[in-house]
C-alpha positions as CSV (number, residue, x, y, z in Angstrom):
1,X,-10.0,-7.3,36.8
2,X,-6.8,-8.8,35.0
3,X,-3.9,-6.9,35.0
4,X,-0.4,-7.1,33.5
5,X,2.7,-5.5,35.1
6,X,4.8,-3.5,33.3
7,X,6.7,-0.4,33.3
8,X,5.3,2.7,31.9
9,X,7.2,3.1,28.9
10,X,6.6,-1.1,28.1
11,X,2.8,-0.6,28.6
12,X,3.4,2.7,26.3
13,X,4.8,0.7,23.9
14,X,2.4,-2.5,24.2
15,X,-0.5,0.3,23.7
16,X,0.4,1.8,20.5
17,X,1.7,-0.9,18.6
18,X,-2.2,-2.0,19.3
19,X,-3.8,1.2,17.8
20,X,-5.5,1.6,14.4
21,X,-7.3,4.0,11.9
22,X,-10.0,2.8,9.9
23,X,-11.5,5.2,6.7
24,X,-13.4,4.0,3.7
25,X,-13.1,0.4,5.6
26,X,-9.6,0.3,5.1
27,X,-8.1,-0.6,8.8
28,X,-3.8,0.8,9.0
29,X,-1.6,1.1,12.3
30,X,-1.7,4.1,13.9
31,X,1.9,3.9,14.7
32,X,4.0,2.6,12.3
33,X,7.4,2.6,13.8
34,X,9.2,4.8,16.8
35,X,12.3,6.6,15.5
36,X,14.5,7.2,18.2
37,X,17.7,8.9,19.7
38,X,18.7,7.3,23.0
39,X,20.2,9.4,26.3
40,X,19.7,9.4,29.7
41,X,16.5,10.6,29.5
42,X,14.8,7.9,27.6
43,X,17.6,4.8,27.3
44,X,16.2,2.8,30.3
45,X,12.6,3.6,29.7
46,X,11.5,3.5,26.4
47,X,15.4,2.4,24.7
48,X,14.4,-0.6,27.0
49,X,11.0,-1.3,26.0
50,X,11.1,-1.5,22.5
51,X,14.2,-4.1,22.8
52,X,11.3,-5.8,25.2
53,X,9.1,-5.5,22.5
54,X,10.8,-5.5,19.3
55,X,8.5,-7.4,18.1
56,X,5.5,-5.5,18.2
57,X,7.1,-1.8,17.6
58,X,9.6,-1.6,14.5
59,X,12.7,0.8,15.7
60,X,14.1,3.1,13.5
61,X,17.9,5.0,13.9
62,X,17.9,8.9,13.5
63,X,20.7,11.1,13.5
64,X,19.0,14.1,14.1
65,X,15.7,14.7,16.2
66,X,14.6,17.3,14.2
67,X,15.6,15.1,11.4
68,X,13.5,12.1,12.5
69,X,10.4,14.2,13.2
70,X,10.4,15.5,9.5
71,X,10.6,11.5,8.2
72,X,7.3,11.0,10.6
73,X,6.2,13.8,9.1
74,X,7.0,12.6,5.6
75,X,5.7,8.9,6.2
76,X,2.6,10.5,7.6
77,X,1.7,12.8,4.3
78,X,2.1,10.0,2.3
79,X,0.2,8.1,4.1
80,X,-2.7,10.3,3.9
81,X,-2.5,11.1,8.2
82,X,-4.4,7.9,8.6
83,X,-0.9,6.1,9.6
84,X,1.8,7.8,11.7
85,X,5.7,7.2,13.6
86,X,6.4,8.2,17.1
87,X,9.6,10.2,17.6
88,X,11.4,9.7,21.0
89,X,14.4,11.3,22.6
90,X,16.4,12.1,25.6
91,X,15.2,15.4,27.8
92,X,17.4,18.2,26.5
93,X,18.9,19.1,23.3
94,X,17.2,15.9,22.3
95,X,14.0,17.0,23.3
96,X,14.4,21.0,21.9
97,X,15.7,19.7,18.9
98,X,12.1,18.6,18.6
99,X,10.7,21.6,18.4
100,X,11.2,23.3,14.8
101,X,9.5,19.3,13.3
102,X,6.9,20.0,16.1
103,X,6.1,23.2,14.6
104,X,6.4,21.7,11.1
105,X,3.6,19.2,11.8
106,X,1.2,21.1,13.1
107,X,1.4,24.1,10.5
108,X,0.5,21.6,7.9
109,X,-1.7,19.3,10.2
110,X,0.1,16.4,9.8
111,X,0.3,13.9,12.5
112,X,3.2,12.7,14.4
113,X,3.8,11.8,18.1
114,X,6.7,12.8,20.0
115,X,7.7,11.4,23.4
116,X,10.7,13.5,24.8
117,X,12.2,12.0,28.2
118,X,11.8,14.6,30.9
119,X,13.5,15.6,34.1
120,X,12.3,13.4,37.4
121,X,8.7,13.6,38.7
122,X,9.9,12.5,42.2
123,X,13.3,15.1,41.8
124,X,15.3,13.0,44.1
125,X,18.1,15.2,43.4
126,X,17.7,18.4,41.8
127,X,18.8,20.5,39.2
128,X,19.5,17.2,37.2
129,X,22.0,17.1,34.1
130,X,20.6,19.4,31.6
131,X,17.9,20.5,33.5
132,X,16.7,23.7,33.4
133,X,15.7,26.0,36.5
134,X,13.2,28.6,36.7
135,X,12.8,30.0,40.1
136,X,9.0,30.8,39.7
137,X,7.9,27.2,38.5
138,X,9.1,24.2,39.9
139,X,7.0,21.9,37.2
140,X,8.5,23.5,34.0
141,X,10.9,22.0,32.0
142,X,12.7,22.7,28.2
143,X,9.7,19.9,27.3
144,X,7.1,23.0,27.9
145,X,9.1,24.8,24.5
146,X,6.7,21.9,23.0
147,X,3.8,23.1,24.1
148,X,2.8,26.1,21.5
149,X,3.8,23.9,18.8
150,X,1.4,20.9,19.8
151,X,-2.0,20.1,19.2
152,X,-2.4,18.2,22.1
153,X,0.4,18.2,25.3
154,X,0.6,16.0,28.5
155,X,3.5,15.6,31.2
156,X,2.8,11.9,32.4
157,X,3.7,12.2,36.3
158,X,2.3,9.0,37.4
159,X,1.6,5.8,35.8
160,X,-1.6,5.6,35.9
161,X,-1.6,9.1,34.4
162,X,-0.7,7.4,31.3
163,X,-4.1,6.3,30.5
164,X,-5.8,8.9,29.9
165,X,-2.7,10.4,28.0
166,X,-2.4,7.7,25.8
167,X,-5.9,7.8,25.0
168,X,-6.3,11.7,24.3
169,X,-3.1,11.7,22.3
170,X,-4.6,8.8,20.0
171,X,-7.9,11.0,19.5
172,X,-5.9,13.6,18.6
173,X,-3.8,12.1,16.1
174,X,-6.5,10.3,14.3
175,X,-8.8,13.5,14.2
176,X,-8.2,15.1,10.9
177,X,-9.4,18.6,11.9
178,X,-7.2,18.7,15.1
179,X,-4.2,16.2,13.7
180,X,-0.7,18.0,14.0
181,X,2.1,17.0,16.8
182,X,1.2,15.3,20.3
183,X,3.5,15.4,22.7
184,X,4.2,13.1,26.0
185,X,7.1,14.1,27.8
186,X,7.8,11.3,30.4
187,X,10.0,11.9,33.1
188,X,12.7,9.3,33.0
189,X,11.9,7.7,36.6
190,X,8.5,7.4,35.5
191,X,9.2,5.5,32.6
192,X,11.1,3.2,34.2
193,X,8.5,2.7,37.2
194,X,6.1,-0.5,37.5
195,X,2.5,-0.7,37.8
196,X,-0.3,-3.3,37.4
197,X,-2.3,-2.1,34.1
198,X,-5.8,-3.1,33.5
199,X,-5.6,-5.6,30.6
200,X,-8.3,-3.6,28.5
201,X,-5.7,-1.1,28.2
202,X,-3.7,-3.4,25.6
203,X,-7.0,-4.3,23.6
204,X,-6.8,-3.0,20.4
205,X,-8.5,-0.2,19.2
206,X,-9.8,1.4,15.8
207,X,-10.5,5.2,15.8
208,X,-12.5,5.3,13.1
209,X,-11.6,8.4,10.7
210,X,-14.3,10.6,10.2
211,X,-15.7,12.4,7.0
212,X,-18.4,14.8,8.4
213,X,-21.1,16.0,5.7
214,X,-21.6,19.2,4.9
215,X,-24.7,20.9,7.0
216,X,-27.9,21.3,4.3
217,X,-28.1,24.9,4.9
218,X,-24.3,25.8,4.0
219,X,-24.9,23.5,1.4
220,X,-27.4,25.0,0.0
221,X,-26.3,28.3,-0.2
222,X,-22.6,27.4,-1.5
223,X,-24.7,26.1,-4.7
224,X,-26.5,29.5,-4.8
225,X,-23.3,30.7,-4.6
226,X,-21.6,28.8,-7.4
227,X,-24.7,29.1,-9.8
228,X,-24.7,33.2,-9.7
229,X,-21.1,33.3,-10.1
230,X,-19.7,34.4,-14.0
231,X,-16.4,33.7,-13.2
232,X,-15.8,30.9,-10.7
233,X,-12.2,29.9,-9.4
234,X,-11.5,26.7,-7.4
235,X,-8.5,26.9,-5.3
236,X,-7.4,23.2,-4.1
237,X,-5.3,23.3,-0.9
238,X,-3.6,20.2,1.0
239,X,-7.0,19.1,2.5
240,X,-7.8,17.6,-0.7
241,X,-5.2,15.2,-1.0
242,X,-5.5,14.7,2.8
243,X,-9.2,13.2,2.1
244,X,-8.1,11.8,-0.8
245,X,-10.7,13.7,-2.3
246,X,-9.1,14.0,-6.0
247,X,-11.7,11.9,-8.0
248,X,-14.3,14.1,-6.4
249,X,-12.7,17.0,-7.2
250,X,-12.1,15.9,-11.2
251,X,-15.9,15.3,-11.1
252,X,-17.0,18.5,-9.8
253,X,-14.2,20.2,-12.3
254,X,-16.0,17.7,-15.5
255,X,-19.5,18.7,-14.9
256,X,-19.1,22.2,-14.0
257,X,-16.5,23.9,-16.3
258,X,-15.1,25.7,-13.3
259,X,-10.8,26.6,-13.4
260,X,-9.1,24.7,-10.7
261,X,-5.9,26.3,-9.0
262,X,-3.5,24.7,-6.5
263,X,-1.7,25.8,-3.5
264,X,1.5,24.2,-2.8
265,X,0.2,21.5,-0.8
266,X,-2.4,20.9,-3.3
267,X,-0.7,20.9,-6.1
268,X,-1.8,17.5,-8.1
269,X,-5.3,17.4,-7.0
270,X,-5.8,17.6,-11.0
271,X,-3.2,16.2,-13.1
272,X,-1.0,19.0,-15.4
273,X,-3.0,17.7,-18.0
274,X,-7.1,18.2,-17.5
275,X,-8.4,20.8,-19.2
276,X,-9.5,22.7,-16.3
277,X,-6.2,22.8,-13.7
278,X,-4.6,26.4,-14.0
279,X,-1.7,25.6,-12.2
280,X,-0.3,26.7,-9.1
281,X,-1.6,29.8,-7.5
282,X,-0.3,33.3,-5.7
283,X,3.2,34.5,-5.8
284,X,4.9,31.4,-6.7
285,X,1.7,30.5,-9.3
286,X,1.7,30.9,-12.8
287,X,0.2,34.0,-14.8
288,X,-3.1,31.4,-15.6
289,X,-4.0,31.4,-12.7
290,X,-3.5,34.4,-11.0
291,X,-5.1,35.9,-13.8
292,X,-8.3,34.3,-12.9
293,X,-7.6,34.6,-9.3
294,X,-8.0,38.5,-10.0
295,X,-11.1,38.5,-11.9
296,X,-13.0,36.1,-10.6
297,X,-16.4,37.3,-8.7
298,X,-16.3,33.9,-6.0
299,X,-13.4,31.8,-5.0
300,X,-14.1,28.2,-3.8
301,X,-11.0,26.9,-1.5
302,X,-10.8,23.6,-0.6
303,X,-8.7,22.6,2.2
304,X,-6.9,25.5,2.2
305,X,-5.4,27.7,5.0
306,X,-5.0,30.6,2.6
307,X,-1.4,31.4,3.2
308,X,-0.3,35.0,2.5
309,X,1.6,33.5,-0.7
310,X,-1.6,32.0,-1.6
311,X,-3.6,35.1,-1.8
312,X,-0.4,37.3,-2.6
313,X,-0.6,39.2,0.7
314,X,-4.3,39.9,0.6
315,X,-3.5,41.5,-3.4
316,X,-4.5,38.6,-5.4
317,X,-8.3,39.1,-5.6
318,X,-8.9,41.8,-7.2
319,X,-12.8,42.2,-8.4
320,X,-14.9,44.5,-5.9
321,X,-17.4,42.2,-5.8
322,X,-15.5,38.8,-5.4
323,X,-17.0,36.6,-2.4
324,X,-15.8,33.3,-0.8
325,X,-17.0,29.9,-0.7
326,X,-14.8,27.4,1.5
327,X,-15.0,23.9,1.8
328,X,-12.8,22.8,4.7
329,X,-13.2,20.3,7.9
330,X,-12.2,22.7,10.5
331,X,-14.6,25.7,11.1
332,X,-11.8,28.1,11.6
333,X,-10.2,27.6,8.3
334,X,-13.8,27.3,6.7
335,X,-14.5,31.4,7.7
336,X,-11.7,33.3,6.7
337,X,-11.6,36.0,4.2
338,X,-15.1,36.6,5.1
339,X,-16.5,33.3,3.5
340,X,-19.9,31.5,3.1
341,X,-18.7,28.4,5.3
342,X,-18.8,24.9,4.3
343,X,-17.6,23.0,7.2
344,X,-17.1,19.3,5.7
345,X,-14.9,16.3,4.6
346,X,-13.4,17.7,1.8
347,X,-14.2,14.6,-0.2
348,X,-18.4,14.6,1.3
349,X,-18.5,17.8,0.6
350,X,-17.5,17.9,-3.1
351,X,-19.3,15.0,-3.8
352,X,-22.2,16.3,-2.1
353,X,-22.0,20.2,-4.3
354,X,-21.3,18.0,-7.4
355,X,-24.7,16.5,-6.5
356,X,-26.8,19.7,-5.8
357,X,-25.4,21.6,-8.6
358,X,-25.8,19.0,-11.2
359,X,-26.5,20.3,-15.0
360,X,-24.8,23.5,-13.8
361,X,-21.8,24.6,-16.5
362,X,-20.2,28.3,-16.5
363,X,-20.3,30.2,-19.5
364,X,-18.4,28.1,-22.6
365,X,-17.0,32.0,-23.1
366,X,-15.1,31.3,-20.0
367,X,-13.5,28.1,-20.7
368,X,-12.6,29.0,-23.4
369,X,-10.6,31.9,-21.6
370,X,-8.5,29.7,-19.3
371,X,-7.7,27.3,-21.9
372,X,-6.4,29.3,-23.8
373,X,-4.1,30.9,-20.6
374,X,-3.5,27.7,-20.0
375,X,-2.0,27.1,-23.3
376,X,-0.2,30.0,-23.5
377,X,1.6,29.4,-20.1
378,X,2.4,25.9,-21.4
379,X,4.9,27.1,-24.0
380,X,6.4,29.6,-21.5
381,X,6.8,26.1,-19.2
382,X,8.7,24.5,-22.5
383,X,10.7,27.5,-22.9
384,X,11.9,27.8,-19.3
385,X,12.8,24.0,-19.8
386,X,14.6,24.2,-23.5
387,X,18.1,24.2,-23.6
388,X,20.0,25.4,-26.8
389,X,22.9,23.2,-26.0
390,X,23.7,20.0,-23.9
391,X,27.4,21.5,-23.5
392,X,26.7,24.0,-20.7
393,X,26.0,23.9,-17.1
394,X,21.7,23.8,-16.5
395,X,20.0,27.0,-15.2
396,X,17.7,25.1,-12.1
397,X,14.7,25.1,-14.5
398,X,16.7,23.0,-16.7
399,X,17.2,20.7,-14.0
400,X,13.5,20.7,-13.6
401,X,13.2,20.0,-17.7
402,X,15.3,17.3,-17.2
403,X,13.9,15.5,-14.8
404,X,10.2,16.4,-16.2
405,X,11.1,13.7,-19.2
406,X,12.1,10.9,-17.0
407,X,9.2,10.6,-14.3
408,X,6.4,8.3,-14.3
409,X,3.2,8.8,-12.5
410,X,5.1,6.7,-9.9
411,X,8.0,9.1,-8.7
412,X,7.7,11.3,-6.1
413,X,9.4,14.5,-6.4
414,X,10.6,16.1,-2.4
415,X,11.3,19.3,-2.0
416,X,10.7,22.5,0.8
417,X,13.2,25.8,0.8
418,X,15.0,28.3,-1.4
419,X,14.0,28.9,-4.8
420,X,12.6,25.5,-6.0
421,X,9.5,25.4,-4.2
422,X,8.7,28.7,-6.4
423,X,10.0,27.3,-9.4
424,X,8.6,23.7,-9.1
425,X,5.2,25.7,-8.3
426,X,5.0,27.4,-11.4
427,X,6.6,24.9,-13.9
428,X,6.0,21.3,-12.4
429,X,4.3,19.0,-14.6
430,X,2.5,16.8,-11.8
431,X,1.5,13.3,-13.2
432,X,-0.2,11.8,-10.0
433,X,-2.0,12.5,-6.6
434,X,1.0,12.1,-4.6
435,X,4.0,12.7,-6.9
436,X,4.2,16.9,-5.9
437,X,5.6,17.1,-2.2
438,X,6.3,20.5,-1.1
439,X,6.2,21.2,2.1
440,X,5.3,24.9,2.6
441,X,3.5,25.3,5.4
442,X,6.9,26.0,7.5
443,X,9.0,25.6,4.1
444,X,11.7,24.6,7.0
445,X,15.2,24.0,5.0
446,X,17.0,20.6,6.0
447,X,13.5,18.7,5.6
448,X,14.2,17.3,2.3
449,X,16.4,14.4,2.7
450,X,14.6,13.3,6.1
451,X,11.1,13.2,4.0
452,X,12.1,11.3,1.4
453,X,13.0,8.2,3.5
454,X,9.9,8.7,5.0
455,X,7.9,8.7,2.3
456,X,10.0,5.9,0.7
457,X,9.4,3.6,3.8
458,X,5.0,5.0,3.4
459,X,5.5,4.0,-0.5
460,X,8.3,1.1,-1.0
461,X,9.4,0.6,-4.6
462,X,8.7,3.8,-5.8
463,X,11.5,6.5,-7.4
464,X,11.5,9.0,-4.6
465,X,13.5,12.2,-5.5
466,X,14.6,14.5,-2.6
467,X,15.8,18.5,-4.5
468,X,18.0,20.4,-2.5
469,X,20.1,23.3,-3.0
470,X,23.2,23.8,-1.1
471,X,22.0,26.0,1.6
472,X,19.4,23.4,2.3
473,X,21.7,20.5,2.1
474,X,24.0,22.0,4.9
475,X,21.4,22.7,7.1
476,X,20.4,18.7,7.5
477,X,22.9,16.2,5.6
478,X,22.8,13.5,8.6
479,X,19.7,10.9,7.8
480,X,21.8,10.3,4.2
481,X,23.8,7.7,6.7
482,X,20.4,6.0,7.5
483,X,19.2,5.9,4.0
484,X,22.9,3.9,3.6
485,X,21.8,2.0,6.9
486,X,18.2,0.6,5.6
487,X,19.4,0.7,2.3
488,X,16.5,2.5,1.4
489,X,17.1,3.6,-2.5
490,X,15.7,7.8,-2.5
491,X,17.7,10.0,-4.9
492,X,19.4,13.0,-3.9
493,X,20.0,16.3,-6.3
494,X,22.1,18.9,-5.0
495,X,21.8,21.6,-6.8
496,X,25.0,24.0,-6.3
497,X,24.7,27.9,-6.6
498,X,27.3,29.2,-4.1
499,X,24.7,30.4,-1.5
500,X,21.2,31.2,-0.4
501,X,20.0,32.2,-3.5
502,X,16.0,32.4,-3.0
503,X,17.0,34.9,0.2
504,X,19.3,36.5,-2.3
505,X,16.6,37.4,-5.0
506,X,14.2,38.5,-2.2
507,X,17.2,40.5,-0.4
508,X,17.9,42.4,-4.2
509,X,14.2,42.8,-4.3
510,X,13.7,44.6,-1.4
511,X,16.8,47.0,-1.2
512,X,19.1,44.9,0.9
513,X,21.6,43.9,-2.2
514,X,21.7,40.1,-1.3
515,X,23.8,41.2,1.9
516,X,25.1,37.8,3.7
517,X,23.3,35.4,1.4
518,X,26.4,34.2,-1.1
519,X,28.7,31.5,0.3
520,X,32.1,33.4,-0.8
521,X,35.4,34.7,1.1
522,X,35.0,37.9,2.8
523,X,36.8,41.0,0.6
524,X,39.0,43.3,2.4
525,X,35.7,46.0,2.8
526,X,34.2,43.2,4.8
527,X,31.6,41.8,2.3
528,X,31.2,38.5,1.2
529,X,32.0,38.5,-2.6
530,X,34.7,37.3,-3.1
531,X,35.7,33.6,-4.7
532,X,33.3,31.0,-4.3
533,X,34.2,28.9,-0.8
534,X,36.1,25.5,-2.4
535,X,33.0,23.7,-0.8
536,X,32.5,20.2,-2.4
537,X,29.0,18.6,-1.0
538,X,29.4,15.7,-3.6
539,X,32.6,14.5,-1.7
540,X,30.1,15.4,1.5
541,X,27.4,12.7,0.4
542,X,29.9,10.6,-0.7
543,X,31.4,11.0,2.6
544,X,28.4,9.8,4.1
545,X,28.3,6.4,2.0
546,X,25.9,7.7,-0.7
547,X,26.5,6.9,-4.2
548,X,27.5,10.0,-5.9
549,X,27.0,10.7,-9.8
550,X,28.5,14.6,-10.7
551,X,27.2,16.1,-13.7
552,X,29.1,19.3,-15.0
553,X,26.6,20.0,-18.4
554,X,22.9,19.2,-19.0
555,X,24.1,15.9,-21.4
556,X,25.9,14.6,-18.2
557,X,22.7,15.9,-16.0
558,X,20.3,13.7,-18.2
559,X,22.3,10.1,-18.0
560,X,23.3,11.0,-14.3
561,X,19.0,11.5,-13.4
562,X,18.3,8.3,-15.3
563,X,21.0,6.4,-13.9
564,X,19.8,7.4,-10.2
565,X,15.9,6.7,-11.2
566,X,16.9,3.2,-11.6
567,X,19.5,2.6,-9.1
568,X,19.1,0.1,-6.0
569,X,21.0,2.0,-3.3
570,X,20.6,5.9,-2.0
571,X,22.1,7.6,-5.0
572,X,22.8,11.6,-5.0
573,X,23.5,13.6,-8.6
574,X,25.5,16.6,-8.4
575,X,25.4,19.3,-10.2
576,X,26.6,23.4,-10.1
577,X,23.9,25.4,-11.8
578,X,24.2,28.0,-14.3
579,X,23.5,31.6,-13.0
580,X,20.6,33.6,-13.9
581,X,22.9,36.2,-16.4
582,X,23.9,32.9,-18.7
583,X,20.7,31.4,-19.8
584,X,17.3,32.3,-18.2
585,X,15.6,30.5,-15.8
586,X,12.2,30.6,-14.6
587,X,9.2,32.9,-15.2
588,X,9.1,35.8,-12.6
589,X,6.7,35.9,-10.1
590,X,2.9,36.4,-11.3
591,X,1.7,37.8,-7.8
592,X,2.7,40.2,-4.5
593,X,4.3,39.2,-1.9
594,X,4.4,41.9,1.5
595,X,7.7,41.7,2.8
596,X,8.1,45.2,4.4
597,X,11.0,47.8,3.2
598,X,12.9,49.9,5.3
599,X,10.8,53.3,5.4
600,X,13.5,55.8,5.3
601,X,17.0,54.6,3.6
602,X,20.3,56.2,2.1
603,X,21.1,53.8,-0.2
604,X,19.2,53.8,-3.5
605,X,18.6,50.4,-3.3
606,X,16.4,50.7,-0.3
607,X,14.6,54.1,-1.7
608,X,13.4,52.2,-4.9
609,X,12.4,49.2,-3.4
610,X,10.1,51.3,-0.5
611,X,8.9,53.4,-3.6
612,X,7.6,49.7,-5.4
613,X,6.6,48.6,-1.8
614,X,4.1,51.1,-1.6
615,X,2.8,50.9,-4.5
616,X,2.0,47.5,-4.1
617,X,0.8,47.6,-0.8
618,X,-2.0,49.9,-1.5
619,X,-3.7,47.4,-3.8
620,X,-4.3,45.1,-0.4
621,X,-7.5,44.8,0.8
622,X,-9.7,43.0,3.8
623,X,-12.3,41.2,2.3
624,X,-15.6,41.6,4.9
C-alpha cells in the first residue's frame, strides 16, 4: 500500500481541500477556506500546515472566533449548505469562544466545521496553560462545552484516529437533515505528530447530496389532505431555500391558489410580488397572514422548525378543526404539532404534490380574500415607509423605505437582533431567493457584520448590506478590520437609538419599564435615564479603517445608501434614528408572543401586564 508521511494536521488539511458536494450535477468544495486564530494550541499544527499547503487550502484572518464561525456560517447559507469553511483556534478561550457560532449553526442547520486545538493526548506535563481540571474525568476538556452544540463530535487521540473522524465529520456536513457544526478538537501534540497515511486517504471524494422522495403513502394522504381543505395556508420555512426549492414552490402556489406565508428564514421563497405570498408569519408577521394563519382548517409547512414566534406560542392557529401537513427532510421536524408527515426533499416533495394534486384550485372566494389582505397590508407597508419631510431624522422603518427604493434583485440585505428582524419581517419587500438573510434561529446579536463578509466572499460582486443597531454593533465590531483587510466592499448601517431598544419594548410590555435597556448616565436614584452616553460608533468604524458616510435627516440617509451601494471599499452609513413619539414607525405586532410575567407584583406595571398575560395565555392550545 502507498503511503505518504505527514503530520496529522498536514494530512487534515491535504484531506479536506480534496472533498466535494455534488447536487443537481453541480460538483462545489466542501471546504472552502479555514478561517483561523493561531495560539499555542493550534500554531504548530494546523498554523503550520496550511503555510505547507497554502496552496491547496485558502486561509482566512479572523479577529474573533465566534466572529469567524458566524462568516462560515454566512458563506455556508449562501451557498445553499452544499459548500462550507472550517474554523480553527487555539484550546481555550479560542476554543469556548466557539461555542455561541457552534450553537448558531446547528439551530439553523447550517454547516460549518470547527477544529479547536486541545490539551495533550500524551499529558507530558499536566495541568497545561489554560487547561482545565476536573477531578472526576481525566479526558474532559473546555472542547467538551462543544459537544451539545454539535451535530457530530470527535477528540482525535491518535493519528490514525483521524480517519474515521475525518470521514464521519464529512458525512455529516454534507447530509442536509443532520448538517449543523462538527467539531474535531485535536490535541496540540497530536497535530504535530507523524504518521504514514494510506494514499487513498487523499483521493478525492464527492458526497453526493441527497433529495429523498416523499414515501407514496404520505404522499397520498397529504393530497387528501390538501383537496378537503377550504382554507389552506402554506407556511415556507428555511428548508425551502436550503433545497433551492423556490420554482417548485411558485408552481405548486400557480396551480393551486393556495396563500403562501414565510418564516424568517423563508422569507423570499415567493417574491413580495406574486399574488399568493402573504408575507411573513407569527409575531413578527403581518396582519395577512396571521389572519389566515387563524382560520385556516390545514397548515402545510415546508421546511420549517415551527419556532414559537412562528406559531405565536402555540396561539396562532386558531380553528378547532385545523390539522397539519409538513413537508420536511428530517422526520422529527416532519411530526410536530401533531402532523400528517411528509418526510422528503423539500424541492421532491413539492414537485411531487404539485404532480398528484394537479387540476386542484381552492375556492376563487378565497383568493379573492387574501388578495385583498394582501392589498390592504400593502398600503399599511407604504405608510410605515412615507416620510412627510426629508428634513428630519428617519424613524427605523424609514430606514427600511429608503433602502427599499435602491435595491435590485441582486443585494442582499443582513440582519439578526433587536428590533429589525421584526420590522424587516413584516415590511421587507424581498426581490430575490437569497436577498432576505435573517438569521433567527439563535437571532445571536454581533452576527451581522461577520455574515456579510461571508456571504460576500459565497456571492462576489454583489451589494451586500449588513443592518445593525447599536447594541448589536457593540457586541461584535472586530471583522470590520478584515473587511478593510480583503477589501471586501459589504455596507454597514448603524442604526443609533441610544440602547437596546427591541428588549426595551418587550421589557415595557411585560411590566418591567425598559429597566437596564437604554445606554444613558445613571441618575442619582440609580436608574439609567439620564443623558444619552456621548457614544460615537461612526468614529468607531471609522476607527477600524471603514469608510464612514453620517447622515443626520432622511435627504442625507438617501444619498449616503446610494453612495455606499456603489462604493468599491467596506463602506458604513450612520445614522441616529428618530424615536417612536416623533413619527411612527412600524406596524405592531399581529400575533402572541409567551414571555411569562411576574405572577404577583406591586408595581402597576407588572399587575397589568400579568392581567394581559393571562388573557393571552388561555387562548394556547396543543394541537393532538
Amino acid at each position: 500500500m502507498s503511503t505518504r508521511r505527514l503530520t496529522t494536521a498536514q494530512a487534515l488539511v491535504v484531506f479536506l481541500a480534496r472533498q466535494y458536494t455534488q447536487r443537481d450535477g453541480r460538483r462545489r468544495r466542501l471546504i472552502g477556506a479555514t478561517w483561523g486564530i493561531f495560539g499555542h494550541g493550534n500554531v504548530a499544527g494546523i498554523g503550520q500546515a496550511l503555510i505547507e499547503h497554502g496552496d491547496e487550502m485558502p486561509y482566512l484572518q479572523g479577529r474573533n472566533e465566534q466572529a469567524m464561525v458566524h462568516a462560515a456560517v454566512g458563506y455556508a447559507r449562501q451557498s445553499n449548505r452544499l459548500s462550507a469553511h472550517a474554523v480553527t483556534t487555539s484550546i481555550g478561550p479560542g476554543a469556548t469562544n466557539l461555542v455561541t457560532g457552534a450553537a448558531l449553526a446547528t439551530i439553523n442547520h447550517l454547516p460549518v466545521l470547527l477544529l479547536p486545538g486541545d490539551t495533550f493526548a500524551t499529558r507530558p506535563a499536566d495541568p497545561v496553560l489554560q487547561q482545565l481540571e476536573v477531578p472526576h474525568a481525566g479526558d474532559v476538556s473546555v472542547n467538551d462545552t462543544l459537544r451539545p452544540v454539535s451535530k457530530y463530535f470527535d477528540r482525535v487521540t491518535r493519528p490514525e484516529a483521524l480517519v474515521p473522524a475525518a470521514l464521519a465529520a464529512m458525512r455529516v456536513l454534507a447530509d442536509p437533515a443532520a448538517t449543523g457544526a462538527v467539531t474535531l478538537a485535536l490535541p496540540q501534540d497530536v497535530q504535530a505528530e507523524a504518521y504514514d497515511w494510506p494514499e487513498e486517504f487523499f483521493a478525492e471524494r464527492v458526497w453526493h447530496v441527497r433529495r429523498p422522495a416523499p414515501d407514496p403513502y404520505e404522499l397520498d394522504t397529504a393530497a387528501e389532505l390538501v383537496r378537503a381543505a377550504r382554507r389552506p395556508l402554506i407556511i415556507a420555512g428555511g428548508g425551502v431555500h436550503h433545497s433551492a426549492a423556490e420554482d417548485a414552490l411558485r408552481a405548486l402556489a400557480d396551480e393551486t391558489g393556495i396563500p403562501v406565508a414565510a418564516t424568517q428564514a423563508g422569507k423570499g421563497s415567493l417574491p413580495h410580488d406574486h399574488p399568493a405570498d402573504v408575507g411573513g408569519v407569527g409575531h413578527t408577521g403581518t396582519a395577512t397572514a396571521d389572519a389566515l394563519a387563524r382560520k385556516a382548517d390545514l397548515v402545510i409547512g415546508v421546511g420549517t422548525r415551527y419556532s414559537d414566534f412562528t406559531t405565536a406560542s402555540s396561539t396562532l392557529f386558531a380553528d378547532p378543526a385545523v390539522r397539519f401537513l409538513n413537508l420536511n427532510i428530517t422526520g422529527f421536524d416532519a411530526h410536530k404539532l401533531a402532523a400528517h408527515p411528509l418526510v422528503a426533499d423539500a424541492r421532491t416533495g413539492l414537485q411531487e404534490l404539485a404532480r398528484v394534486l394537479r387540476g386542484h384550485r381552492v375556492d376563487p372566494s378565497y383568493e379573492t380574500r387574501y388578495g385583498q389582505l394582501k392589498e390592504g397590508w400593502e398600503s399599511r407597508v407604504t405608510a410605515a415607509f412615507a416620510a412627510p419631510r426629508d428634513d428630519l431624522p428617519p424613524t427605523q422603518a424609514q430606514v427600511l423605505g429608503v433602502l427599499d427604493t435602491l435595491v435590485t434583485d441582486a443585494d442582499i440585505v443582513i440582519n439578526a437582533a433587536g428590533s429589525l428582524p421584526g420590522d424587516l419581517h413584516k415590511l421587507w419587500r424581498t426581490r430575490s431567493r437569497d436577498q432576505y438573510h435573517v438569521e433567527y434561529g439563535y437571532s445571536c446579536m454581533g452576527y451581522e457584520i461577520p455574515a456579510a463578509i461571508g456571504v460576500a466572499l459565497a456571492a462576489p460582486g454583489r451589494p451586500v448590506w449588513a443592518l445593525v443597531g447599536d447594541g448589536t454593533y457593540l457586541m461584535n465590531p472586530t471583522e470590520i478590520v478584515t473587511a478593510v483587510q480583503e477589501n471586501i466592499p459589504v455596507k454597514l448601517v448603524i442604526l443609533q437609538n441610544h440602547g437596546y431598544a427591541s428588549i426595551g419594548g418587550l421589557s415595557e410590555s411585560v411590566g418591567a419599564e425598559r429597566y437596564g435597556t437604554a445606554y444613558r448616565y445613571r441618575e442619582p436614584d440609580g436608574t439609567y435615564t439620564g443623558a444619552p452616553l456621548p457614544v460615537d460608533l461612526a468614529a468607531n468604524a471609522a476607527s477600524l479603517g471603514m469608510r464612514v458616510l453620517r447622515a443626520r435627516t432622511l435627504r442625507d440617509l438617501r444619498e449616503a445608501l446610494a453612495d455606499a451601494r456603489t462604493s468599491a471599499v467596506p463602506t458604513c452609513v450612520y445614522t441616529e434614528t428618530a424615536t417612536a413619539d416623533t413619527v411612527s414607525g412600524a406596524p405592531p405586532a399581529e400575533a402572541w408572543w409567551d414571555v411569562p410575567v411576574a405572577q404577583t407584583a406591586t408595581r402597576t406595571s407588572a399587575i397589568r401586564a400579568r392581567e394581559e398575560y393571562d388573557r393571552q395565555v388561555a387562548a394556547r392550545r396543543r394541537h393532538l
